[in-house]
Backbone bond lengths (Angstrom), bond angles and torsions (degrees), N, CA, C in turn:
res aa  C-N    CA-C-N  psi(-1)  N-CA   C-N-CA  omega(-1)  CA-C   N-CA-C  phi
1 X - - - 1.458 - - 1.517 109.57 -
2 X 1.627 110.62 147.17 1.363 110.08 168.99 1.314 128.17 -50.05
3 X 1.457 103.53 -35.76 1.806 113.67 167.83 0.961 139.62 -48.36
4 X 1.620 107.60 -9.49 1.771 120.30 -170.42 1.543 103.47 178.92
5 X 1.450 68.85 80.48 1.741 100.06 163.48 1.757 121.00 -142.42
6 X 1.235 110.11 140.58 1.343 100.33 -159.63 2.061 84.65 -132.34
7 X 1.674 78.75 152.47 1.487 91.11 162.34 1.866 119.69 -171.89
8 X 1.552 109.50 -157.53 1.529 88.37 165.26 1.231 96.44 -105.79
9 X 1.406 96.03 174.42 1.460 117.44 165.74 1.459 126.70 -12.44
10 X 1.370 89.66 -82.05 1.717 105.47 170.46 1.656 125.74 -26.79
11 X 1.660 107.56 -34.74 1.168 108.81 164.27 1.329 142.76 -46.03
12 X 1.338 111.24 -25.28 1.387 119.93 -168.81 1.663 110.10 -121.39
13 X 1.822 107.72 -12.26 1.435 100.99 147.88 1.481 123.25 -79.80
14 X 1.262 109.12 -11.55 1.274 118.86 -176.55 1.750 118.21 -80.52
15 X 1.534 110.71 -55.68 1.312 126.50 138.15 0.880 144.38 -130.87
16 X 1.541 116.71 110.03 1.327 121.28 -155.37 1.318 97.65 -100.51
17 X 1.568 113.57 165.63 1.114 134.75 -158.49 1.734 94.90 -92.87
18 X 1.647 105.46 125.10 1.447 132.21 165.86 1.758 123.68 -33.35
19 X 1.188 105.82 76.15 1.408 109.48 -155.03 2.087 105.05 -60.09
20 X 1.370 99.02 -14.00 1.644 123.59 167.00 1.070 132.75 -73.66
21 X 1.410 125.14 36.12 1.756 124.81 -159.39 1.700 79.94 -158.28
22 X 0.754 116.29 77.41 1.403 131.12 141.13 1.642 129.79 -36.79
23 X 1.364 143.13 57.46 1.777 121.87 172.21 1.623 79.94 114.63
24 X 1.185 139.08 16.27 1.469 150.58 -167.65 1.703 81.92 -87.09
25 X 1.512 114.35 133.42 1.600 104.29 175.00 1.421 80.77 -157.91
26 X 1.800 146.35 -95.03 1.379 126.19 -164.70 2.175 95.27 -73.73
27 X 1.781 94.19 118.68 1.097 108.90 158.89 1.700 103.67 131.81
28 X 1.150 103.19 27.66 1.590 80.60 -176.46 1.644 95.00 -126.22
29 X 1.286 127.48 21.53 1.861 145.30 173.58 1.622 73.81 -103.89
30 X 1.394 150.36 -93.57 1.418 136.36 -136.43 1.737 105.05 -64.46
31 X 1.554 108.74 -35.05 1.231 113.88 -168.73 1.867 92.53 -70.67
32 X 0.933 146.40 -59.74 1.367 137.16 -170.15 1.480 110.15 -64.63
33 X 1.693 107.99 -32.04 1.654 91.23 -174.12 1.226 85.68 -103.34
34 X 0.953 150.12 67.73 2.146 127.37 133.10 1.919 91.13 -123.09
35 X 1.344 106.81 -25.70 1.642 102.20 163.30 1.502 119.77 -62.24
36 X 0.745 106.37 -34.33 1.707 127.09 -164.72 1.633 101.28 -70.40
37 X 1.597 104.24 -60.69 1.459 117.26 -175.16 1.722 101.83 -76.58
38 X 1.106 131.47 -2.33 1.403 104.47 171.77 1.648 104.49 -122.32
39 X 1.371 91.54 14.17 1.822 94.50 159.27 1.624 108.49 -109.47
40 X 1.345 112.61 28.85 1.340 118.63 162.46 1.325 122.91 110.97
41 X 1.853 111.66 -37.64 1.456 131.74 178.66 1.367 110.17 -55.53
42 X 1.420 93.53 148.52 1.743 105.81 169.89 1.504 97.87 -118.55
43 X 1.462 107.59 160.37 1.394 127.03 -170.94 1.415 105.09 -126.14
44 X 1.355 107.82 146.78 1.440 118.90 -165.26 1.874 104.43 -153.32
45 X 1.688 98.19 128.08 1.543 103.25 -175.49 1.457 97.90 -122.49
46 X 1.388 126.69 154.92 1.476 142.66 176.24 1.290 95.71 -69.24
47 X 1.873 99.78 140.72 1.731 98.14 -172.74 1.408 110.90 -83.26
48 X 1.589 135.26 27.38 1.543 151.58 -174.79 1.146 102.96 -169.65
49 X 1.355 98.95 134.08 1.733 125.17 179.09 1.511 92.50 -39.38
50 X 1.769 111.36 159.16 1.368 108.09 161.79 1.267 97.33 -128.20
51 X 1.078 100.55 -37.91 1.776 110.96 -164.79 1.350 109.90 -135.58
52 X 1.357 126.68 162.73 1.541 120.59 178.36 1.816 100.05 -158.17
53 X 1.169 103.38 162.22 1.600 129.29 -179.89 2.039 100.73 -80.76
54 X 1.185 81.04 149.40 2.065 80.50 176.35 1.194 105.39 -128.07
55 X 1.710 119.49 87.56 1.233 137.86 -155.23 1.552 98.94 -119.51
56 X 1.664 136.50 15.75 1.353 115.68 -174.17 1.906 81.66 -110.73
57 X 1.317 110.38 135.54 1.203 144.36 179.68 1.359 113.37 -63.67
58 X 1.420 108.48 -3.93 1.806 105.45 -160.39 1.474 83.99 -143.72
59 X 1.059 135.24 0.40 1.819 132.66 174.69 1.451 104.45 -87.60
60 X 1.402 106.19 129.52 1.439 132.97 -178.64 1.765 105.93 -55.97
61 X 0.941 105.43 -22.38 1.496 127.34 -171.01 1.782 104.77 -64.68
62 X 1.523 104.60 -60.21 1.141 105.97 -178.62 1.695 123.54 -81.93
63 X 1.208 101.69 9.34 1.687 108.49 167.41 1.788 102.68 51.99
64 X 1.232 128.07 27.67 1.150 99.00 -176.37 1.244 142.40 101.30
65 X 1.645 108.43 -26.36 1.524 95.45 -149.96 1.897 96.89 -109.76
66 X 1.118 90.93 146.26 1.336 121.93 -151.71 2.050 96.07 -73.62
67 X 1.877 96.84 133.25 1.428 94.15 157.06 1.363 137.41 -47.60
68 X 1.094 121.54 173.14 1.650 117.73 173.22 1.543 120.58 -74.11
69 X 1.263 103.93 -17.01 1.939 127.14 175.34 1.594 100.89 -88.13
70 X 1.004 131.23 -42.99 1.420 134.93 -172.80 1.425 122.17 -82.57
71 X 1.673 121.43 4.42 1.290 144.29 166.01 1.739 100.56 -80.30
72 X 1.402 105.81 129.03 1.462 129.56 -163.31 1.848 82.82 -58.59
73 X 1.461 127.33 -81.64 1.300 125.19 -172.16 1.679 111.06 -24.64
74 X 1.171 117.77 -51.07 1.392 119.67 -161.79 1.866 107.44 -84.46
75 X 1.063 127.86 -34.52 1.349 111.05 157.60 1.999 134.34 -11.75
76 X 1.525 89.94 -62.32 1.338 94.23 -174.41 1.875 107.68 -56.98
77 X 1.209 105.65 -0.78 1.582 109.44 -167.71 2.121 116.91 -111.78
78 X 1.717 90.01 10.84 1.379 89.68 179.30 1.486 108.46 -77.12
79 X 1.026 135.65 -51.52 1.307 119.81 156.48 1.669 122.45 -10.59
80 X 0.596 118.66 -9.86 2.235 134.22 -165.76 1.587 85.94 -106.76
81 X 1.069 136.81 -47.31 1.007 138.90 -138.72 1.934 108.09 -99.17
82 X 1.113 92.09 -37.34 2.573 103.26 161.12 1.271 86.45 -89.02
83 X 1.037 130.94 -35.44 2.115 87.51 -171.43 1.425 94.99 -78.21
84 X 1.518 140.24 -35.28 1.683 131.55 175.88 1.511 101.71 -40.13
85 X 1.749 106.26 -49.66 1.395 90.14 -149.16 1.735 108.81 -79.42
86 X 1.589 101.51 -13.04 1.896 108.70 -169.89 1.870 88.67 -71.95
87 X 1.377 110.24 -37.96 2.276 99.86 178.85 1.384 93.54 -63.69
88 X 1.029 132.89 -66.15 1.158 155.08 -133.29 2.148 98.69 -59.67
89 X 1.226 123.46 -40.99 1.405 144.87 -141.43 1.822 77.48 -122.56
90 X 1.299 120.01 -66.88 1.306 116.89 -177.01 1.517 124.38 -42.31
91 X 1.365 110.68 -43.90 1.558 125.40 -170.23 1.350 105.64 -97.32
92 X 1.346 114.72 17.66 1.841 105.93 171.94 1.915 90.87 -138.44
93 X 1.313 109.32 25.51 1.492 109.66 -162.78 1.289 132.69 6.83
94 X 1.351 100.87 72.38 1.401 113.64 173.73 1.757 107.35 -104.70
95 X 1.787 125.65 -17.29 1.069 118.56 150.71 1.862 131.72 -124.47
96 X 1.193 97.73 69.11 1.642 118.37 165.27 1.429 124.14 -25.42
97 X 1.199 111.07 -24.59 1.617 110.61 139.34 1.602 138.74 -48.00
98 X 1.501 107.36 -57.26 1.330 141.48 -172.63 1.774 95.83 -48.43
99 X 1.171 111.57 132.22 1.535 109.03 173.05 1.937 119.41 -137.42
100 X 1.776 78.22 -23.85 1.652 83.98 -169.22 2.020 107.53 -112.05
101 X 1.319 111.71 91.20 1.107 130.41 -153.10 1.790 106.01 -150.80
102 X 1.160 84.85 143.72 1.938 105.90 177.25 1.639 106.96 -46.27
103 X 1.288 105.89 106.79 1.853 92.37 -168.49 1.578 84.36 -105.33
104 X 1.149 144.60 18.69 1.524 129.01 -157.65 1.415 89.47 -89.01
105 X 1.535 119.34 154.39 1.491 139.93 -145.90 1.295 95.56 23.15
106 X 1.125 152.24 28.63 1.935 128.87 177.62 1.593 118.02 -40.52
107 X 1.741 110.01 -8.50 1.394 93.12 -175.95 1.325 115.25 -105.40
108 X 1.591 112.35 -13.10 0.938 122.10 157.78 1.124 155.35 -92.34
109 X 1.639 98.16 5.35 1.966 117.67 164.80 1.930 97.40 -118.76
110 X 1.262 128.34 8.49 0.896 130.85 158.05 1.718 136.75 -56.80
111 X 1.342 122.78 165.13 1.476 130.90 149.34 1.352 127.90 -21.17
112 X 1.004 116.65 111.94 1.884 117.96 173.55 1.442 114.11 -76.00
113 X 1.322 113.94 158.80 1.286 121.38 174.09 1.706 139.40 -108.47
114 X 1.525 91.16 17.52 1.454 118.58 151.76 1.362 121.58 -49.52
115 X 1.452 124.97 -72.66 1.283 130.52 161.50 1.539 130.46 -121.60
116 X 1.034 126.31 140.11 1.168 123.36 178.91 1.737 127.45 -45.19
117 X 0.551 119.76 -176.98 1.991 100.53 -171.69 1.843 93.74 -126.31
118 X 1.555 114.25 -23.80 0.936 116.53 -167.54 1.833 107.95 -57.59
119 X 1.679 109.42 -44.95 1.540 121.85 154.48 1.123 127.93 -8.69
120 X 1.395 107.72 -70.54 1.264 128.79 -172.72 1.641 106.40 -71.00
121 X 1.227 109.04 -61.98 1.839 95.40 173.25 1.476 117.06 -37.75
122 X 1.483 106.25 -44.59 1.612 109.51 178.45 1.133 130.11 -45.27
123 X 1.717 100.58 -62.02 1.471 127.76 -178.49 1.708 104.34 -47.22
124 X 1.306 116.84 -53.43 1.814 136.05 -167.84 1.318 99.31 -77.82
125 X 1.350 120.79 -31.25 1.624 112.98 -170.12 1.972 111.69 73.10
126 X 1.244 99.07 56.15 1.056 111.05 163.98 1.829 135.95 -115.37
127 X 1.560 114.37 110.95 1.323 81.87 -151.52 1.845 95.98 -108.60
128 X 1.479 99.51 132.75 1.391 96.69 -158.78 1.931 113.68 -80.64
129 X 1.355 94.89 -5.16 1.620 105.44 -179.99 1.383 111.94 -109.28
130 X 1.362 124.15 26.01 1.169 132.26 148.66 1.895 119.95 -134.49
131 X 1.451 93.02 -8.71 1.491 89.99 176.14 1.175 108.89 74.38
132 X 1.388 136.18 51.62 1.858 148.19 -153.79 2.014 90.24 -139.20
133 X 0.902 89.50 153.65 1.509 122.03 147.97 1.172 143.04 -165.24
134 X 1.234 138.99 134.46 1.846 112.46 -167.47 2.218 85.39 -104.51
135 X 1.391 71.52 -170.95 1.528 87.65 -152.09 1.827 106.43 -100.34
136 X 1.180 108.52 105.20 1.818 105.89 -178.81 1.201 138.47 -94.01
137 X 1.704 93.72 25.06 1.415 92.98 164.36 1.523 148.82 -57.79
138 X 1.333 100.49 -30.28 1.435 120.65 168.80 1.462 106.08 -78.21
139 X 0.768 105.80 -58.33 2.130 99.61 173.04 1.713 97.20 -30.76
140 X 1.504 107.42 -72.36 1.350 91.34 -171.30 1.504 148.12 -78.23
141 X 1.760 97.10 -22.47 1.481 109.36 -179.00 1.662 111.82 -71.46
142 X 1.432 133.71 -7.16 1.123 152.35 140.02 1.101 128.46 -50.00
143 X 1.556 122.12 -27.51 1.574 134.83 178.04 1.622 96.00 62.12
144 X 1.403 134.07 41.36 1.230 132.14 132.81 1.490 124.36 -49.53
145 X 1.177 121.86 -50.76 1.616 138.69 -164.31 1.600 88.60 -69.03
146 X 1.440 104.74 -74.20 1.567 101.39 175.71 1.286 137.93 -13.77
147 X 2.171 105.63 -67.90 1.226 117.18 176.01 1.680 136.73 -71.88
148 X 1.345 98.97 -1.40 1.380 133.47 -163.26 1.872 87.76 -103.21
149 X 1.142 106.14 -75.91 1.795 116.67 -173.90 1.441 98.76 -47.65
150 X 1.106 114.58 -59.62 1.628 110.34 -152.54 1.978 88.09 -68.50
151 X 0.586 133.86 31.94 1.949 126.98 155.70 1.223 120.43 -115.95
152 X 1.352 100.28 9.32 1.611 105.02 158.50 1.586 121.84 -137.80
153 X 1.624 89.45 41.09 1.846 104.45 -179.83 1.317 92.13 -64.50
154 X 1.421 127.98 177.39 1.294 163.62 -147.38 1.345 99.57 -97.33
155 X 0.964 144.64 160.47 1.640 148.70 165.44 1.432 82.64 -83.87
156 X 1.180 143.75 -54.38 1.547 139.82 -164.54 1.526 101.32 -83.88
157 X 0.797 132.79 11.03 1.698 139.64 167.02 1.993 112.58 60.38
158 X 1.673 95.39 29.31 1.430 104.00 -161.72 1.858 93.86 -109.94
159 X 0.917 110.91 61.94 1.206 116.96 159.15 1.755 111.86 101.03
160 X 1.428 115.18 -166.14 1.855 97.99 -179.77 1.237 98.53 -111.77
161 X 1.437 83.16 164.81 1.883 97.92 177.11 1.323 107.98 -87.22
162 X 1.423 139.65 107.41 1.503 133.46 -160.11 1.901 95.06 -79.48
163 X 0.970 109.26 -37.42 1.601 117.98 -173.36 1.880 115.69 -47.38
164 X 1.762 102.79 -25.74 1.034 120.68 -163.85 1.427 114.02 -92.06
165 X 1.608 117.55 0.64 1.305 144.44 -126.80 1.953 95.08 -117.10
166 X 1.334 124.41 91.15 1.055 115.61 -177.77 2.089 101.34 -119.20
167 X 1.373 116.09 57.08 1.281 115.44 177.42 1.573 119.29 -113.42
168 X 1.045 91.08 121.73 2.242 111.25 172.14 1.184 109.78 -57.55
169 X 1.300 122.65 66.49 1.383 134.44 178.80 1.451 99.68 -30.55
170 X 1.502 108.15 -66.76 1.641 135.19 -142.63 1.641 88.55 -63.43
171 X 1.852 113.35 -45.06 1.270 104.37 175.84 1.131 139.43 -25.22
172 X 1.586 94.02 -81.59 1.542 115.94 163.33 1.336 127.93 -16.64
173 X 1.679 109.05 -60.81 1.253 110.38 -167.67 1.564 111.27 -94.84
174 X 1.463 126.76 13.63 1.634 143.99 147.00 1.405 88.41 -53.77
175 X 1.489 116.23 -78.01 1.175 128.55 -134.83 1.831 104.22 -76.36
176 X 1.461 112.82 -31.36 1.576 102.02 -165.24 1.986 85.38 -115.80
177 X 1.088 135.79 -61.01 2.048 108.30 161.94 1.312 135.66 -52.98
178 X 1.628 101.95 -64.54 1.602 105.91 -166.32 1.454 118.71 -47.66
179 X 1.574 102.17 -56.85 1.563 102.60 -164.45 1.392 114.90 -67.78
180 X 1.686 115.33 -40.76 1.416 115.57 -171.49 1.627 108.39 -74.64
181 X 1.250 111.77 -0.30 1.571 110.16 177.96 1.254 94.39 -93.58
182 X 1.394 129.56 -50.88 1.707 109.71 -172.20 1.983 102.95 -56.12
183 X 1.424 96.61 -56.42 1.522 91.77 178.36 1.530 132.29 -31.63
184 X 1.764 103.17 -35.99 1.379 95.76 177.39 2.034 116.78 -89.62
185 X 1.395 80.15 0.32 1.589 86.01 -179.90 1.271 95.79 -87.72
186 X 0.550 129.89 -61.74 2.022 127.62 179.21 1.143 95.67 -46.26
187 X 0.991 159.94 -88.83 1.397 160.27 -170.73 2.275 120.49 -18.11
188 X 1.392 80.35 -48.91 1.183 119.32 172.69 1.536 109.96 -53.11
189 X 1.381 104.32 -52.04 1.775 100.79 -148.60 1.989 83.84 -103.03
190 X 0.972 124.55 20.70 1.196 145.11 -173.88 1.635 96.18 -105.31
191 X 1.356 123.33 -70.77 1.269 122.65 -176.62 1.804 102.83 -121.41
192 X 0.886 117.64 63.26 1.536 130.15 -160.11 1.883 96.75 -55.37
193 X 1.419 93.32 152.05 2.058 86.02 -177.69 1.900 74.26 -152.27
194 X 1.350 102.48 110.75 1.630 109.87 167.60 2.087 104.79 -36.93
195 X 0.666 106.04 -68.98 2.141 102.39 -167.89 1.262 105.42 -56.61
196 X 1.829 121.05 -27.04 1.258 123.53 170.23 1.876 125.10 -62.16
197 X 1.056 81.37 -61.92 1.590 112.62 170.63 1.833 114.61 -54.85
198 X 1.201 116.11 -27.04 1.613 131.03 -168.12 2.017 86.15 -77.81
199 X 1.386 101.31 -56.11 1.361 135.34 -147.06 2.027 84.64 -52.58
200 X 1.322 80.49 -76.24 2.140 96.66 -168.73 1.795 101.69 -63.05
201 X 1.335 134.51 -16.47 1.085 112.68 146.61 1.633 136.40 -56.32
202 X 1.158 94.48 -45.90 1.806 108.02 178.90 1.629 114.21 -41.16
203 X 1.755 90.65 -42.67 1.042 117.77 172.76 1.469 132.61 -45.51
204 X 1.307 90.74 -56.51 1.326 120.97 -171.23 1.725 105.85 -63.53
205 X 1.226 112.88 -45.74 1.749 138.23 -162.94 1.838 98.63 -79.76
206 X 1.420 118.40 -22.03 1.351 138.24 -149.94 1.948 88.86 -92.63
207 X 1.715 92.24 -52.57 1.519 96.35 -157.72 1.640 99.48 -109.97
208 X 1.308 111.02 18.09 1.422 112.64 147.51 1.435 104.65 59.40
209 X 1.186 115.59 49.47 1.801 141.81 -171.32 1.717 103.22 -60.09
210 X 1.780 98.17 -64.33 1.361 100.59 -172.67 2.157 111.90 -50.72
211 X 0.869 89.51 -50.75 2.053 113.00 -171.82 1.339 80.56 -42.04
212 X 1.465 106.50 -71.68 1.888 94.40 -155.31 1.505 120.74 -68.30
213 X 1.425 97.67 -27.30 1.789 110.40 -172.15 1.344 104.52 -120.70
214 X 1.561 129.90 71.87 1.440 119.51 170.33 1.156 122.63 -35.70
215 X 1.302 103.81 -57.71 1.518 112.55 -179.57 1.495 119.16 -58.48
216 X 1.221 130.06 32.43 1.209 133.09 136.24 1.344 122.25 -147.49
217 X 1.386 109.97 62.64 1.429 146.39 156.94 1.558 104.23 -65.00
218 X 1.436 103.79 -58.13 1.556 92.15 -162.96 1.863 108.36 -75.03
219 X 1.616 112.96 -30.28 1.714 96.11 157.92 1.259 138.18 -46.87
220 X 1.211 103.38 -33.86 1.766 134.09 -160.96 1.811 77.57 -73.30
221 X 1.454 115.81 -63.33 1.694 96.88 -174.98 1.567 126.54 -76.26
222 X 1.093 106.72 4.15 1.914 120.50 -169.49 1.720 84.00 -86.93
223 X 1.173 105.04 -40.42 1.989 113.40 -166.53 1.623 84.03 -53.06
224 X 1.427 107.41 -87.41 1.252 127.04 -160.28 1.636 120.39 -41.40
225 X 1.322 103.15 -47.86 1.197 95.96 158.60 1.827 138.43 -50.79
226 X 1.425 91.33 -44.68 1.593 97.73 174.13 1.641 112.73 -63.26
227 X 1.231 106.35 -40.89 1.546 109.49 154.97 1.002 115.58 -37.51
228 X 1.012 141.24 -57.30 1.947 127.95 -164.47 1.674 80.71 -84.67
229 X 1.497 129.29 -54.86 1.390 82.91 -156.38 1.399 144.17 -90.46
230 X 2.061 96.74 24.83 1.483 136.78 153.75 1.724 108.83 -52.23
231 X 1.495 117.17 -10.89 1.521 97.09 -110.60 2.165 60.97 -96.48
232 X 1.491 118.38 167.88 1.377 118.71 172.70 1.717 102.10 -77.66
233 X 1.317 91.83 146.72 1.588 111.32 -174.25 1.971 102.98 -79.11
234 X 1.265 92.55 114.33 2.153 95.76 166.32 1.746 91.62 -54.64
């Protein structure tokens, strides 16, 4: 989160924050870190939550009190807030479509020339001309990414060499999500158990099964269906 991030100095002469993004609220953590990382920086998160935002609307916790968008005055100003995000997506090219956008300073809330940014979509599996991403949680909560990354630390131990970086992301996560989730879905609709079956859908919807693997669209609906007709009768 933008809220808790630390660095030196240099960071923020280096990339400073887009004084042009107006009402900009989901996108301005990707917009600083894919700037960040192709001006050379590496990014680093604690391997357990420490702290968190109190963003559910209906938790006793948050008493109520209203975003900065959700204030009656500021409404008339969401409009301010898609043209931030069309510069905002444009100038870290994540939409290569996008042409007609706030270019004022573009070179200076822009892309670094440390690394290419194109990398990084690769490396993450992001595809910016369809608007896709698969999901890396399992890459990382496994410390795959880790044990894989850290062999191309720095001779100076100042971060990794991305250049040095020859890993099948997409592999991996065939081999340790995709497949064993269809497997347990087949398994499933074989001896189907409604709380079981509820469970590996969630799943399924979580890790975005259909997107990556069309071709098992039509299981994905054989599941679901048997689900409802698991489901208890009103």
């Amino acid at each position: 989160a933008a809220g808790f991030s630390f660095a030196r100095g240099h960071f923020l002469v280096n990339v400073p924050y887009d004084c042009c993004l107006p009402f900009v609220f989901m996108g301005e953590e990707i917009s600083i870190g894919i700037r960040a990382w192709t001006h050379g920086y590496d990014l680093y998160a604690p391997a357990q939550s420490v702290i968190f935002h109190e963003y559910a609307q209906n938790s006793p916790r948050r008493r109520k009190v209203p975003k900065f968008w959700e204030a009656r005055k500021d409404r008339l100003r969401q409009g301010d807030g898609q043209r931030s995000l069309k510069r905002l997506t444009a100038l870290i090219g994540m939409a290569p479509d996008v042409h007609d956008y706030d270019r004022i300073h573009a070179d200076l809330y822009g892309l670094g020339t440390k690394r290419n940014v194109s990398t990084f979509y690769h490396l993450f599996l992001i595809n910016v001309f369809n608007r896709t991403a698969q999901p890396l949680c399992r890459f990382v909560e496994t410390g795959a990414m880790h044990k894989e990354y850290i062999k191309a630390l720095r001779p100076d131990g100042m971060g990794i060499d991305y250049s040095q970086i020859n890993f099948d992301t997409q592999h991996f996560l065939d081999q340790r999500l995709y497949i064993p989730l269809v497997n347990r879905l087949k398994r499933q609709l074989e001896k189907p158990d409604r709380g079981a079956l509820v469970a590996i859908l969630n799943e399924v919807s979580r890790a975005k099964l259909e997107q990556r693997s069309p071709e098992y669209a039509a299981l994905v609906r054989v599941a679901r269906n048997k689900q409802v007709s698991l489901s208890p009768k009103p």
